[in-house]
N, C-alpha and C positions, 0 to 999 in steps of 0.2 A: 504494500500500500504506500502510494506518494504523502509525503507531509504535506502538511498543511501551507496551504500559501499564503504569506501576508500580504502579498501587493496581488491579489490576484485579476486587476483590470491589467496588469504589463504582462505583457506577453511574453512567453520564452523563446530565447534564439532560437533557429533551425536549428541549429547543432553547438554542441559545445567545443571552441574549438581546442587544438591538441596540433601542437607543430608538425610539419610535414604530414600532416595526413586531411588536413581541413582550407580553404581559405584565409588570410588570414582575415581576420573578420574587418581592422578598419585600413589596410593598406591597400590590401588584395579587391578591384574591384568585381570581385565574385562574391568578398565578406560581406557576411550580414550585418555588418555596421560601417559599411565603407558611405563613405560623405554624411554620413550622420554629424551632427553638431554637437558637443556635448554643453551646454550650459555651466557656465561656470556655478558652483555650488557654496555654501556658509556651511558651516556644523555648530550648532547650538546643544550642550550636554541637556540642557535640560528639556529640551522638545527632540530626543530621540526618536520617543515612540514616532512622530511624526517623518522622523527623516527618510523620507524613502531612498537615497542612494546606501542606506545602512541596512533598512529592510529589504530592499532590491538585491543585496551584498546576501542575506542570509538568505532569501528564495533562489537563487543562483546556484548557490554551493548544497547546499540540500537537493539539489534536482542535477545536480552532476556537472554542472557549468562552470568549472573552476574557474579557469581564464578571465571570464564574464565577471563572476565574485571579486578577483583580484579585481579590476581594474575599477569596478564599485569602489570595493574600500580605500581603494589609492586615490580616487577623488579626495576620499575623505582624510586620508592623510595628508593629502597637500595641502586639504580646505584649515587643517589642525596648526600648519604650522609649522609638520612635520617634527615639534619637538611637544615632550609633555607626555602625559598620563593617557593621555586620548590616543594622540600622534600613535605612542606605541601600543596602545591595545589596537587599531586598524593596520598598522605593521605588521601586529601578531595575526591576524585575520589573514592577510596577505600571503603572510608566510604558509597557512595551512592550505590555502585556495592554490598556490605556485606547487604543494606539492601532492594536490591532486592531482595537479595538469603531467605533473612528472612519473607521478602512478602510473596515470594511460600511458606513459613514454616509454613506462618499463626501466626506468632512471634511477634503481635504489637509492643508489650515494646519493643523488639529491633531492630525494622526496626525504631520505633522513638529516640533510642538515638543512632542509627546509623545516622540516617539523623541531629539530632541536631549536633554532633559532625561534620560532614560536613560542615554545617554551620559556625559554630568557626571557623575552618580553614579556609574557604573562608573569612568572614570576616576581618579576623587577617591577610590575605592577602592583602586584601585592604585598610585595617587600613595600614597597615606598609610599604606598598608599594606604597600606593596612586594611585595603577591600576584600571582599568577597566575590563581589560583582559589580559588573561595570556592564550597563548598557545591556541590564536583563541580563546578561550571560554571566554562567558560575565561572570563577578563576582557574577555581581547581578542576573542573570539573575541564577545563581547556584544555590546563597543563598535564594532566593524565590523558586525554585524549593525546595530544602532540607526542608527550614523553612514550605512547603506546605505539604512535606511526615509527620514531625514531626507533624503537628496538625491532618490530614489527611492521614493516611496509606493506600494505594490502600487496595482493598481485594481482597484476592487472588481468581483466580477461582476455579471450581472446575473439569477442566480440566488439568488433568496430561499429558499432550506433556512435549514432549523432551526438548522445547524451549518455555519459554515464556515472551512477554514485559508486564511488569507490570506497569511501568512507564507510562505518557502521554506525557514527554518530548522525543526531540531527540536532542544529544549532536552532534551540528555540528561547527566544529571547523570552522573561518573566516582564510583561506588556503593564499589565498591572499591579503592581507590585508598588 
C-alpha cells in the first residue's frame, strides 16, 4: 500500500529519475522538468506545516522519487541560509534522498557515506539543539534509519520502473502536534 500523500493536488513525475538510465529531468529536453521555472522560495520554521516545497520533499521520497526529494529540500536549504539548525536538518534530508538515487545505481560506497553523512547532521542537531524533533520528524528515529542504510544498503532490484521505494521507512511528519 502507497503512503499517504500530503500534497496530493501535485502530481508525481513520470518517473523518478536515476542517472544514465532516465532523462535528465531539467537539462535533458526529454526531462520532465526541462524549462520549468522554479520560483524562488522563503522557509518560515514556524509555518512548516504549510511549506509545501518540504511537504512536496516528503511525498517524493516516500513514492521512490529521490532525485525529485533532493532537489525539494535543497530549495530549502538555500532558502535557510545554508547554515543553522534548519540548513542542516534539509542537508540531512538531502543526504538520504542522494542515497536513494545511488541504491537504484547499485553504488554501495555511496549510498553508505550518503547515509553516514545524514547521520552527522541529524545528530549535530540534537547535540546542539537538544531536540527531539524538528519539522514533525523524530531525530532518532532519522539517525537509526541512516545509521541502518550505512551498515545495510537496501539492494536495488532489478526492476527498472519509472519509480521506485527502496527504503523501508516512510517519512511522516507529526502535522499536529
Amino acid at each position: 500500500m502507497s503512503p499517504r500523500r500530503l500534497l496530493p493536488d501535485e502530481p508525481l513525475p513520470p518517473y523518478g529519475y536515476v542517472p544514465g538510465r532516465f532523462p535528465h529531468p531539467v537539462s535533458d529536453p526529454a526531462g520532465h522538468s526541462y524549462g520549468v521555472k522554479e520560483a524562488a522560495i522563503a522557509f518560515d520554521p514556524d509555518s512548516w506545516r504549510q511549506c509545501r516545497a518540504y511537504l512536496r520533499g516528503i511525498d517524493l521520497f516516500n513514492h521512490g522519487y529521490y532525485w525529485e526529494a533532493h532537489e525539494a529540500w535543497e530549495q530549502l536549504w538555500h532558502a535557510t541560509g545554508k547554515h543553522g539548525v534548519y540548513a542542516d536538518f534539509f542537508k540531512g534530508l538531502v543526504q538520504l534522498a542522494v542515497a536513494g538515487v545511488k541504491v537504484r545505481q547499485g553504488i554501495d560506497e555511496a549510498v553508505r557515506s550518503h547515509a553516514r553523512r545524514a547521520a552527522e547532521l541529524f545528530r549535530g542537531i540534537s547535540k546542539k539543539s537538544e531536540r527531539e524533533s524538528l519539522l514533525g520528524l523524530e531525530l532518532e528515529e532519522l539517525i537509526t534509519f541512516a545509521d541502518s542504510i550505512e551498515k545495510q544498503p537496501p539492494t536495488p532490484s532489478t526492476d527498472q520502473s519509472m519509480a521506485e521505494t527502496v527504503f523501508s521507512i516512510c517519512l511522516s511528519p507529526h502535522l499536529f502536534v
